[in-house]
VODREN-297494 format. One record per residue: residue number from 1; residue in three letters; x, y, z of N, C-alpha, C in turn. Coordinates in pm, whole numbers, plus 50000, padded with zeros to 5 digits. Example, Ala and Ser with C-alpha at 12.3 -4.5 7.8 and 13.67 -1.06 7.14 Angstrom:
// VODREN-297494
<node nr="1" rest="ala" n_px="51319" n_py="49431" n_pz="50780" ca_px="51230" ca_py="49550" ca_pz="50780" c_px="51320" c_py="49670" c_pz="50780"/>
<node nr="2" rest="ser" n_px="51285" n_py="49775" n_pz="50708" ca_px="51367" ca_py="49894" ca_pz="50714" c_px="51290" c_py="50003" c_pz="50787"/>
***
This chain:
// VODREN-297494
<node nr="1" rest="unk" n_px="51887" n_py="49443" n_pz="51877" ca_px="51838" ca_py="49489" ca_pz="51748" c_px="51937" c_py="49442" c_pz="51642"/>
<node nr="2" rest="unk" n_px="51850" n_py="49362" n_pz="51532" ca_px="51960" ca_py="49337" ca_pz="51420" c_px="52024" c_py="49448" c_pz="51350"/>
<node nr="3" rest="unk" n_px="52098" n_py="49440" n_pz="51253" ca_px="52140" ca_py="49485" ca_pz="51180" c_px="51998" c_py="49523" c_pz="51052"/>
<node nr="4" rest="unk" n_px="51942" n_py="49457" n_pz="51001" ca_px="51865" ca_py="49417" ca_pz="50909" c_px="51757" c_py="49472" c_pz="50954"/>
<node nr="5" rest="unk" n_px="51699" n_py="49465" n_pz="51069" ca_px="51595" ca_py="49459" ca_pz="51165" c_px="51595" c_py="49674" c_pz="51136"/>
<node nr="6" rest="unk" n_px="51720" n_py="49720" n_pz="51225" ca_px="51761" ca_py="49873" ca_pz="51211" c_px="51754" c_py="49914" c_pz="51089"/>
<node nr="7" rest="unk" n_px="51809" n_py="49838" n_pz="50977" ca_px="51751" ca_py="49888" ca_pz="50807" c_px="51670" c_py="49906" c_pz="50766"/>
<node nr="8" rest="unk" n_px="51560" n_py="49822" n_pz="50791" ca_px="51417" ca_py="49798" ca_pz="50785" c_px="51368" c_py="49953" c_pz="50906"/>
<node nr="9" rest="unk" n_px="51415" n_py="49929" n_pz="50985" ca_px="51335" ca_py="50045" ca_pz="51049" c_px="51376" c_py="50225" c_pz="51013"/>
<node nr="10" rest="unk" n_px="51450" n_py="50267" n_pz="50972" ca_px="51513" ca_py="50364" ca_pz="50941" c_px="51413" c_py="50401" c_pz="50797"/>
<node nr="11" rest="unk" n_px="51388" n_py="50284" n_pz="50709" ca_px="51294" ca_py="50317" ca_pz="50629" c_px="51145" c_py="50332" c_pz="50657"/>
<node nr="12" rest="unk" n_px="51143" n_py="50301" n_pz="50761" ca_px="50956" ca_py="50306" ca_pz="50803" c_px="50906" c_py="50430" c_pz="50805"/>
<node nr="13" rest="unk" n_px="50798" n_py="50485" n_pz="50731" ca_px="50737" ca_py="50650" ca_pz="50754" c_px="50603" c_py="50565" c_pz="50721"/>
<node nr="14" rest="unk" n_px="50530" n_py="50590" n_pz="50896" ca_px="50415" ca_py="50527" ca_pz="50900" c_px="50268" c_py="50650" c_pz="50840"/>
<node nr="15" rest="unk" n_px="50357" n_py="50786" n_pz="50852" ca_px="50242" ca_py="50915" ca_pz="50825" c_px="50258" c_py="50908" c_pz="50688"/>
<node nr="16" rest="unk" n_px="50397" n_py="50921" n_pz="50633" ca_px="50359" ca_py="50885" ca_pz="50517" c_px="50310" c_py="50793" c_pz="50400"/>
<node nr="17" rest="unk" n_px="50301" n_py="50665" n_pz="50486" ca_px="50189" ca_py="50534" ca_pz="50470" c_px="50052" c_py="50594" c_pz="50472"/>
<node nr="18" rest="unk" n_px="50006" n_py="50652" n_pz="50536" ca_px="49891" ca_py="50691" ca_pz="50530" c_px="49875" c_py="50821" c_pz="50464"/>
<node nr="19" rest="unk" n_px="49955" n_py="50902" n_pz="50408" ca_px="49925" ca_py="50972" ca_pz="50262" c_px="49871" c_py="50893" c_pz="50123"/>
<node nr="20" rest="unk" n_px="49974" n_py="50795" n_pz="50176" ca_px="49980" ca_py="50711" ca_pz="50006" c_px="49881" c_py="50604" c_pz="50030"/>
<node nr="21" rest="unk" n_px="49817" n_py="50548" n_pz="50122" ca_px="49665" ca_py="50504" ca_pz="50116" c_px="49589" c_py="50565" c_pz="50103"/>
<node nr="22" rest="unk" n_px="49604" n_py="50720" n_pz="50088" ca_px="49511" ca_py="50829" ca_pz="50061" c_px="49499" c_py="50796" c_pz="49913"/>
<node nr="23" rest="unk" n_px="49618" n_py="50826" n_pz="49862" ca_px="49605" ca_py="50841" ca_pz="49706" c_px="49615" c_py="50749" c_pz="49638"/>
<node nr="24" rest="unk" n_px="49603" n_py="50579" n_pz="49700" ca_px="49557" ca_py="50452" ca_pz="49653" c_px="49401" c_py="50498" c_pz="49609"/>
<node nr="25" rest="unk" n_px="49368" n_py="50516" n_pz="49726" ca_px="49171" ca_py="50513" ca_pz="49762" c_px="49156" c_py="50617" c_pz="49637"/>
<node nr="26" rest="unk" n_px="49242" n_py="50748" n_pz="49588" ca_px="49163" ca_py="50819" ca_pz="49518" c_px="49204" c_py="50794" c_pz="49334"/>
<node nr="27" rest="unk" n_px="49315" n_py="50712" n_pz="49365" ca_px="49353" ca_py="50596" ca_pz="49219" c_px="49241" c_py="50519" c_pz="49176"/>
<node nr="28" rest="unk" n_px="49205" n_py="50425" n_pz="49264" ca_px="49102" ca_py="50351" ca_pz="49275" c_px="48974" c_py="50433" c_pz="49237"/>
<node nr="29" rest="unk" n_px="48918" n_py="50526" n_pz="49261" ca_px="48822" ca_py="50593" ca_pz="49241" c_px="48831" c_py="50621" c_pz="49074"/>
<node nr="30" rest="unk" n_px="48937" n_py="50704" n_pz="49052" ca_px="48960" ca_py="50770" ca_pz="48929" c_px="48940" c_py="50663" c_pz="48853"/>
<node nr="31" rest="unk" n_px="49003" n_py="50521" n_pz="48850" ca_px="48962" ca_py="50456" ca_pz="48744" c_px="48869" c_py="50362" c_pz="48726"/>
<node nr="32" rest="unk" n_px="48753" n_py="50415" n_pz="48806" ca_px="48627" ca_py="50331" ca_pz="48863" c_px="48626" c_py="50193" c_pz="48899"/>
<node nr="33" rest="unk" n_px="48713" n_py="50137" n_pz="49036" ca_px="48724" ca_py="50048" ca_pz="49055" c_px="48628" c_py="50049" c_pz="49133"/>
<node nr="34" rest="unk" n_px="48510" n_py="50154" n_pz="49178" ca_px="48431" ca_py="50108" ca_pz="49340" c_px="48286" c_py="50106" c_pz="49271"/>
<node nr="35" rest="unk" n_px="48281" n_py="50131" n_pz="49092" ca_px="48159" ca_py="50114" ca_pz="48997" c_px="48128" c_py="50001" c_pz="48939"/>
<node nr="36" rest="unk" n_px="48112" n_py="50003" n_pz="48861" ca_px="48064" ca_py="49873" ca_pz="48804" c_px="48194" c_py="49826" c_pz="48691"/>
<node nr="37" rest="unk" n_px="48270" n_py="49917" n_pz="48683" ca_px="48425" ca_py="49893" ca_pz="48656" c_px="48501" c_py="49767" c_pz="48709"/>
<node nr="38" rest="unk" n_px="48454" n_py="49755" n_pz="48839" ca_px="48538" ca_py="49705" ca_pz="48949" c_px="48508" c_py="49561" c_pz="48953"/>
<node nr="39" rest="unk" n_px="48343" n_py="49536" n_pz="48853" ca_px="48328" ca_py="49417" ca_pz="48781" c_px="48281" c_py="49304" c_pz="48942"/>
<node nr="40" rest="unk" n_px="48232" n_py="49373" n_pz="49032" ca_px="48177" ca_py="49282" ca_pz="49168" c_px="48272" c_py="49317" c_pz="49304"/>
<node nr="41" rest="unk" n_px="48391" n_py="49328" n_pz="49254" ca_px="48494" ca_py="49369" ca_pz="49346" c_px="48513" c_py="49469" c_pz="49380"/>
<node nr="42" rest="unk" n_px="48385" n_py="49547" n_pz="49399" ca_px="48379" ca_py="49683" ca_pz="49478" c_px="48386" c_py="49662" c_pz="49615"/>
<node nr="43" rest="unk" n_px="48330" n_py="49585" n_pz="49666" ca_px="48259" ca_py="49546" ca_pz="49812" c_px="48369" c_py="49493" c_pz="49859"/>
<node nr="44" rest="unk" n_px="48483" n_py="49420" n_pz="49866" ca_px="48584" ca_py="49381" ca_pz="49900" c_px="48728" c_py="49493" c_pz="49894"/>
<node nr="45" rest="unk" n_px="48686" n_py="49563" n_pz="49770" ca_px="48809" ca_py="49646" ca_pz="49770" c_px="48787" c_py="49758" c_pz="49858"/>
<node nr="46" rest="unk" n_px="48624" n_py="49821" n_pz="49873" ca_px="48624" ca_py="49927" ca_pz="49955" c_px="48657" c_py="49882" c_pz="50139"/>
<node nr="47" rest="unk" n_px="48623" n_py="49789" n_pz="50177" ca_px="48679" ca_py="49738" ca_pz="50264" c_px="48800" c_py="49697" c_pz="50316"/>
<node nr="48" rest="unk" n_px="48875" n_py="49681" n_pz="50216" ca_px="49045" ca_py="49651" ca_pz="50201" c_px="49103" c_py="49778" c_pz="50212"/>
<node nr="49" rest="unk" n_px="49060" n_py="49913" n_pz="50159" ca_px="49070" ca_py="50040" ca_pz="50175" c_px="49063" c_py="50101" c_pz="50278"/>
<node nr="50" rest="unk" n_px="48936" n_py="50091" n_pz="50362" ca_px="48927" ca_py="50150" ca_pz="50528" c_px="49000" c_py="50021" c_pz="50580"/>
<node nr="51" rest="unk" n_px="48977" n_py="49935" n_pz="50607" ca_px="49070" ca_py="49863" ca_pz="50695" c_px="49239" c_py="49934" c_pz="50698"/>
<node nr="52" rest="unk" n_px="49272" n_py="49919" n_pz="50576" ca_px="49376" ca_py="50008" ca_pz="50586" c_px="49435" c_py="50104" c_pz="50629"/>
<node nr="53" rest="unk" n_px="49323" n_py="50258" n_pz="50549" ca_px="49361" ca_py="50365" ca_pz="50634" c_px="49293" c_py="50373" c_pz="50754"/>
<node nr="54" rest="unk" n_px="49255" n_py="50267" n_pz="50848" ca_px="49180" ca_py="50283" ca_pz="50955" c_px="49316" c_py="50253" c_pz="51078"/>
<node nr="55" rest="unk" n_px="49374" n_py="50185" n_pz="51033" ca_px="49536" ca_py="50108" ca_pz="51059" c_px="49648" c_py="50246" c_pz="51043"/>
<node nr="56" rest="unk" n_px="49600" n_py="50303" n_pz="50937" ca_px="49717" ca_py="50407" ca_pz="50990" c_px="49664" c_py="50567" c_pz="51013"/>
<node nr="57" rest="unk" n_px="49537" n_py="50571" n_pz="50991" ca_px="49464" ca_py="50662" ca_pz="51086" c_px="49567" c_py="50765" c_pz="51211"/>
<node nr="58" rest="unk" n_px="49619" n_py="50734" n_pz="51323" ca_px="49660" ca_py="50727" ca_pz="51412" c_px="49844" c_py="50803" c_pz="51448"/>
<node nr="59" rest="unk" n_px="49898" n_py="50746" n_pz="51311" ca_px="49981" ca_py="50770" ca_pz="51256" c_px="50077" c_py="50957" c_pz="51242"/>
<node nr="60" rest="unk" n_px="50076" n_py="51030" n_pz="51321" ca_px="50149" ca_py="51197" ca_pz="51295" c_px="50286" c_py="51198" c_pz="51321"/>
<node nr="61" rest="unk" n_px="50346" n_py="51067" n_pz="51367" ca_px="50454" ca_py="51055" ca_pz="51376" c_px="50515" c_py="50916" c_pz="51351"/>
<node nr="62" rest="unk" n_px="50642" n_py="50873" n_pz="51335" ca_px="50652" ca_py="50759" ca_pz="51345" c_px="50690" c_py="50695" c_pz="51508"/>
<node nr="63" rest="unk" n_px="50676" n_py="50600" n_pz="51534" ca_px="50638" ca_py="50525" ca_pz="51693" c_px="50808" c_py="50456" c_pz="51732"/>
<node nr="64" rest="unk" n_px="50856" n_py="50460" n_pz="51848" ca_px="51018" ca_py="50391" ca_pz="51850" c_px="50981" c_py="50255" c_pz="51741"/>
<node nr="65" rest="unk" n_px="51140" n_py="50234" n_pz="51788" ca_px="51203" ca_py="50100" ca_pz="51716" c_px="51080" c_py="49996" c_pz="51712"/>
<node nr="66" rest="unk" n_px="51068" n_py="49941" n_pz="51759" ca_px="50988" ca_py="49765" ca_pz="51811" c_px="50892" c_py="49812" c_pz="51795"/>
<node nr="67" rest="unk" n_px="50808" n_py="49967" n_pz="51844" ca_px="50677" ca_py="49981" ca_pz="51796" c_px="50642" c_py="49955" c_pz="51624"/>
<node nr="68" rest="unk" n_px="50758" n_py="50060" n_pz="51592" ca_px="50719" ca_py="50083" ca_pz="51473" c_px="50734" c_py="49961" c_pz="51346"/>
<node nr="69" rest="unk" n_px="50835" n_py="49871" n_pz="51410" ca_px="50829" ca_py="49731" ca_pz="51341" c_px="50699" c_py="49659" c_pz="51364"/>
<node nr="70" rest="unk" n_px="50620" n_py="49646" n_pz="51447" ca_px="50550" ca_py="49578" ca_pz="51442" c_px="50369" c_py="49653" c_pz="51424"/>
<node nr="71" rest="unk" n_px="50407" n_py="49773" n_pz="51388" ca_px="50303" ca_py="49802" ca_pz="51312" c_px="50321" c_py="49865" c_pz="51167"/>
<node nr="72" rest="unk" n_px="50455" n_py="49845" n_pz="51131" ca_px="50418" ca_py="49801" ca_pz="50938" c_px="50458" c_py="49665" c_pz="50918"/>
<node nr="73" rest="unk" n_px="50448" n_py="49623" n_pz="51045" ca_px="50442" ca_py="49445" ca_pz="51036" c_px="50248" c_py="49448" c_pz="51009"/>
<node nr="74" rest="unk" n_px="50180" n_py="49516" n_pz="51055" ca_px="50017" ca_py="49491" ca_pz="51104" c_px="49951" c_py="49529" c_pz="50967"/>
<node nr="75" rest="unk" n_px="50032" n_py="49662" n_pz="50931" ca_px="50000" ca_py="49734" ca_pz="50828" c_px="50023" c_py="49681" c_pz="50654"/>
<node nr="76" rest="unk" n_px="50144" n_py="49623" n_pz="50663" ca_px="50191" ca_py="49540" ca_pz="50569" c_px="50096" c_py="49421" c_pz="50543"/>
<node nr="77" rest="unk" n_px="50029" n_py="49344" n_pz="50621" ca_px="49917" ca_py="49256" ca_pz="50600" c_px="49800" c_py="49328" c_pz="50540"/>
<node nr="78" rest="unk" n_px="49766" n_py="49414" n_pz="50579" ca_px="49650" ca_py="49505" ca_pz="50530" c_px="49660" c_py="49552" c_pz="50386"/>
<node nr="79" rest="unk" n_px="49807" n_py="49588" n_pz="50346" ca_px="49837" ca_py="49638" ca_pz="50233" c_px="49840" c_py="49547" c_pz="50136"/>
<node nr="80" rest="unk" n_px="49866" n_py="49396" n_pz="50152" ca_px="49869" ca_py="49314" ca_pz="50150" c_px="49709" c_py="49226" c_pz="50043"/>
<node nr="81" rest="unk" n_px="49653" n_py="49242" n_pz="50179" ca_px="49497" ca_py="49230" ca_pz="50125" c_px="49410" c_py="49304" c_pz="50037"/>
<node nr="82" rest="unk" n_px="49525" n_py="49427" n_pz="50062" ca_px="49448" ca_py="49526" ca_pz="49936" c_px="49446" c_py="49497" c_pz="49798"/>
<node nr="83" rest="unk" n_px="49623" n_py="49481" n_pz="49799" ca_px="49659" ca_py="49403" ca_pz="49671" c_px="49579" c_py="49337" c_pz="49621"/>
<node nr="84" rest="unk" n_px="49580" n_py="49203" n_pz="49701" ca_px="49496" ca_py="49071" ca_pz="49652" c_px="49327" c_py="49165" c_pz="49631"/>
<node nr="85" rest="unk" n_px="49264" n_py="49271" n_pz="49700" ca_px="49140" ca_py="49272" ca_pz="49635" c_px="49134" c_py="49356" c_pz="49499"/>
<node nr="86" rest="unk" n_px="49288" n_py="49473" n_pz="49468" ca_px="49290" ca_py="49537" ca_pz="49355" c_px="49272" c_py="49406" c_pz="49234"/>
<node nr="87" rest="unk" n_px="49372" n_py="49300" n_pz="49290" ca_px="49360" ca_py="49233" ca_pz="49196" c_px="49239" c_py="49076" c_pz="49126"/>
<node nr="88" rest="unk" n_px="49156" n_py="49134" n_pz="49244" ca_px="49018" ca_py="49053" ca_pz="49234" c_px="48958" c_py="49139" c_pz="49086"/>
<node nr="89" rest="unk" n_px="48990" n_py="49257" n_pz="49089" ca_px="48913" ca_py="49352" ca_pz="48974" c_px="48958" c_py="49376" c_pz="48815"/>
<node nr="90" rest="unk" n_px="48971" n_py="49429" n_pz="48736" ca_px="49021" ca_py="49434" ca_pz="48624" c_px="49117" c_py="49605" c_pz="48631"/>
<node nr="91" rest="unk" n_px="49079" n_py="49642" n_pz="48719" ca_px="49192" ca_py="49793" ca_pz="48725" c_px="49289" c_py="49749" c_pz="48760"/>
<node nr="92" rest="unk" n_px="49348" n_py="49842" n_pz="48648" ca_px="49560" ca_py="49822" ca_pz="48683" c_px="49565" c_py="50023" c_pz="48622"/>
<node nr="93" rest="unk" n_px="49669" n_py="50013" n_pz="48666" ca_px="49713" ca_py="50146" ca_pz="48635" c_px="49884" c_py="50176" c_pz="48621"/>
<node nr="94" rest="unk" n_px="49951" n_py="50256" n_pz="48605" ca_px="50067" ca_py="50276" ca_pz="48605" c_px="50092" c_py="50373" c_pz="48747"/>
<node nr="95" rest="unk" n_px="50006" n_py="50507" n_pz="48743" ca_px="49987" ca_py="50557" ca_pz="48901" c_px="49972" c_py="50460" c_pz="49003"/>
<node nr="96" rest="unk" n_px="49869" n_py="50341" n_pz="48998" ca_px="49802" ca_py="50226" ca_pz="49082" c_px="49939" c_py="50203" c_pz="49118"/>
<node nr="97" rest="unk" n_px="49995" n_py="50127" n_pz="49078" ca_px="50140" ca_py="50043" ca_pz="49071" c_px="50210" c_py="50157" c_pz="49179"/>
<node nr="98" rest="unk" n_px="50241" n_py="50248" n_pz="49097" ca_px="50350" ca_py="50342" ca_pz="49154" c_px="50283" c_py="50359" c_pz="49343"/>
<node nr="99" rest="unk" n_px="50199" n_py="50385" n_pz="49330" ca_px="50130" ca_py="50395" ca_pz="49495" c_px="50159" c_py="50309" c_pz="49578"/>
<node nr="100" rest="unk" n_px="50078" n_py="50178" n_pz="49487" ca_px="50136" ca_py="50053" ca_pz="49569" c_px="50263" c_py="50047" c_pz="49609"/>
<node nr="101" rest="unk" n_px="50395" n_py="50059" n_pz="49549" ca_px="50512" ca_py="50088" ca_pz="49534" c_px="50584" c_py="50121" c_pz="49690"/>
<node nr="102" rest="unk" n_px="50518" n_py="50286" n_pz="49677" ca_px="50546" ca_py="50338" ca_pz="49782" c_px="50498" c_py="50301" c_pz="49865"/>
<node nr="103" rest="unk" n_px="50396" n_py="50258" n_pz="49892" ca_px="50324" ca_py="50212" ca_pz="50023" c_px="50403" c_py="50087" c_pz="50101"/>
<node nr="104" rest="unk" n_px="50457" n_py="49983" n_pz="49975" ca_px="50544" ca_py="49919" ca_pz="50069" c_px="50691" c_py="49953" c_pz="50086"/>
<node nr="105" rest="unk" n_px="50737" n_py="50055" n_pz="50048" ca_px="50858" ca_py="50124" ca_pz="50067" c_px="50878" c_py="50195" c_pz="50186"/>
<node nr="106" rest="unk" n_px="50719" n_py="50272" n_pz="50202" ca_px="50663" ca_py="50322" ca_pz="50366" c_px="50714" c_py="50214" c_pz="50460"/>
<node nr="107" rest="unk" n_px="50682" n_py="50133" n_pz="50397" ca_px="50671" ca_py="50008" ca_pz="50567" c_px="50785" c_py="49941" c_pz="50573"/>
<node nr="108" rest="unk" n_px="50899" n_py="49984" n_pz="50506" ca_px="51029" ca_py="49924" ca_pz="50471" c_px="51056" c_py="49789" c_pz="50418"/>
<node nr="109" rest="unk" n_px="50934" n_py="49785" n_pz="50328" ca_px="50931" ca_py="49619" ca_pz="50278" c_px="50943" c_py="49674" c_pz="50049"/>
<node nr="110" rest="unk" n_px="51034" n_py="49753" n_pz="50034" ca_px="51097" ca_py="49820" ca_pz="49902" c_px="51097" c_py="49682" c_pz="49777"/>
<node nr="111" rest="unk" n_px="51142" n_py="49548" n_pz="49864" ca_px="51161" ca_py="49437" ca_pz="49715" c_px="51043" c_py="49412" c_pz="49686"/>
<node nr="112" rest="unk" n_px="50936" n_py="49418" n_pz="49785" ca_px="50816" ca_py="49333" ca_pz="49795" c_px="50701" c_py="49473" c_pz="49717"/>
<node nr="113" rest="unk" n_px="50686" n_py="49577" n_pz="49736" ca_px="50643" ca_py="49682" ca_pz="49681" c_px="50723" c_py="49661" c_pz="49537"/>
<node nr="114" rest="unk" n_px="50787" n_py="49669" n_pz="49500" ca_px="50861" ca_py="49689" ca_pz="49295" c_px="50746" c_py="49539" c_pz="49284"/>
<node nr="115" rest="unk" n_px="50781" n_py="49409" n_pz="49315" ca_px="50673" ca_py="49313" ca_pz="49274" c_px="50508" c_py="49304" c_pz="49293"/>
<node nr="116" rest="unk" n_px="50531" n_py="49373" n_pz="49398" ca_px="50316" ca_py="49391" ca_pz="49370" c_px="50324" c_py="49485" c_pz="49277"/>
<node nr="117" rest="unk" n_px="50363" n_py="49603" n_pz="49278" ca_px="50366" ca_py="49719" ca_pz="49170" c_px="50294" c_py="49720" c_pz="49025"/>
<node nr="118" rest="unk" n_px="50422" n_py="49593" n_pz="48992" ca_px="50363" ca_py="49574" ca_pz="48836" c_px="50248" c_py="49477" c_pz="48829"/>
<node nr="119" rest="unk" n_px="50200" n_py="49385" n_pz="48919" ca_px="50081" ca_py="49330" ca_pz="48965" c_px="49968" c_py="49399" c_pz="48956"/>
<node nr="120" rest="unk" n_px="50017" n_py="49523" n_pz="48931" ca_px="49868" ca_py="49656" ca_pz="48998" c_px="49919" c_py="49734" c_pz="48865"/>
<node nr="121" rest="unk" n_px="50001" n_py="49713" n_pz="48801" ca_px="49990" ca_py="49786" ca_pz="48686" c_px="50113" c_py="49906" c_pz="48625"/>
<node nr="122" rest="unk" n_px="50179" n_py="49928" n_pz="48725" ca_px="50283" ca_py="50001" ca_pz="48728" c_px="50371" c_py="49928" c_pz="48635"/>
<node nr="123" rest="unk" n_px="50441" n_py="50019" n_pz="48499" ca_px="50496" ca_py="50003" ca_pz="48376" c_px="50655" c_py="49950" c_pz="48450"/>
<node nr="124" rest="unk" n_px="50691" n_py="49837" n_pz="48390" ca_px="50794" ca_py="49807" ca_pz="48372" c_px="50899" c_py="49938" c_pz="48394"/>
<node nr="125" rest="unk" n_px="50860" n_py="49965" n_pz="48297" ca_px="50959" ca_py="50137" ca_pz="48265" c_px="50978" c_py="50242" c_pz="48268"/>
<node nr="126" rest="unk" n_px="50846" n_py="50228" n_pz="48357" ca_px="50812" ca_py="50383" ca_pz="48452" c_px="50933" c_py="50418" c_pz="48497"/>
<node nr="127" rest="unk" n_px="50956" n_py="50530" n_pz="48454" ca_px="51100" ca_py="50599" ca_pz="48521" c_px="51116" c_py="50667" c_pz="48679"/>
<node nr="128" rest="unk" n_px="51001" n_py="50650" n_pz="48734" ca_px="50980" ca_py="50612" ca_pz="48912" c_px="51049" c_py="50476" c_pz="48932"/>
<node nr="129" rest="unk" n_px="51073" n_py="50399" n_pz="48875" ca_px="51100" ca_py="50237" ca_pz="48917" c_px="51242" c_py="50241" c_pz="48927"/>
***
């Protein structure tokens, strides 16, 4: 086990990955991304959504070392795709952002979550950041 590898894992909270895909899905709602808001990119984003929490579904604890790397390795792709379909749509938010945020902070991927963040709408200067 690396060094880097053990850093990365110490930050992984896979249950609480799947809180905060909870309150993506109900971000997304609030600012009618799954209506006609969402400008066509309903059908892709609601799918990017269950795929997701379908991935961490499963989740009441976190799983050893090597498990648990390689499922916010699985999960991180998913979160991933979500991104890219939030950003098929015209919703951004400052909450949006902040979720996103955490979600890749869940999976111990923290540099890569602050840069989708503001991608999705989360303020520069949000004093969460």
């Amino acid at each position: 086990m690396s060094d880097e590898a053990y850093r990365r894992y110490v930050r992984i909270n896979l249950p609480h990955a799947r809180t905060v895909a909870q309150r993506i899905s109900r971000s997304l709602e609030a600012l009618g991304a799954f209506g006609e808001a969402g400008n066509g990119g309903a059908v892709g984003l609601v799918q990017a959504i269950e795929r997701l929490e379908c991935e961490l579904r499963g989740f009441e604890e976190d799983p050893p070392f090597a498990e648990a790397l390689r499922a916010a390795d699985a999960v991180a792709v998913l979160a991933r795709g979500l991104v890219e379909a939030i950003l098929e749509t015209p919703v951004r938010g400052d909450r949006l952002g902040q979720n996103v945020r955490n979600l890749f902070e869940c999976l111990g991927l923290a540099d890569e979550g602050r840069a989708l963040s503001l991608r999705c709408g989360e303020r520069p200067d949000s004093p969460l950041r």
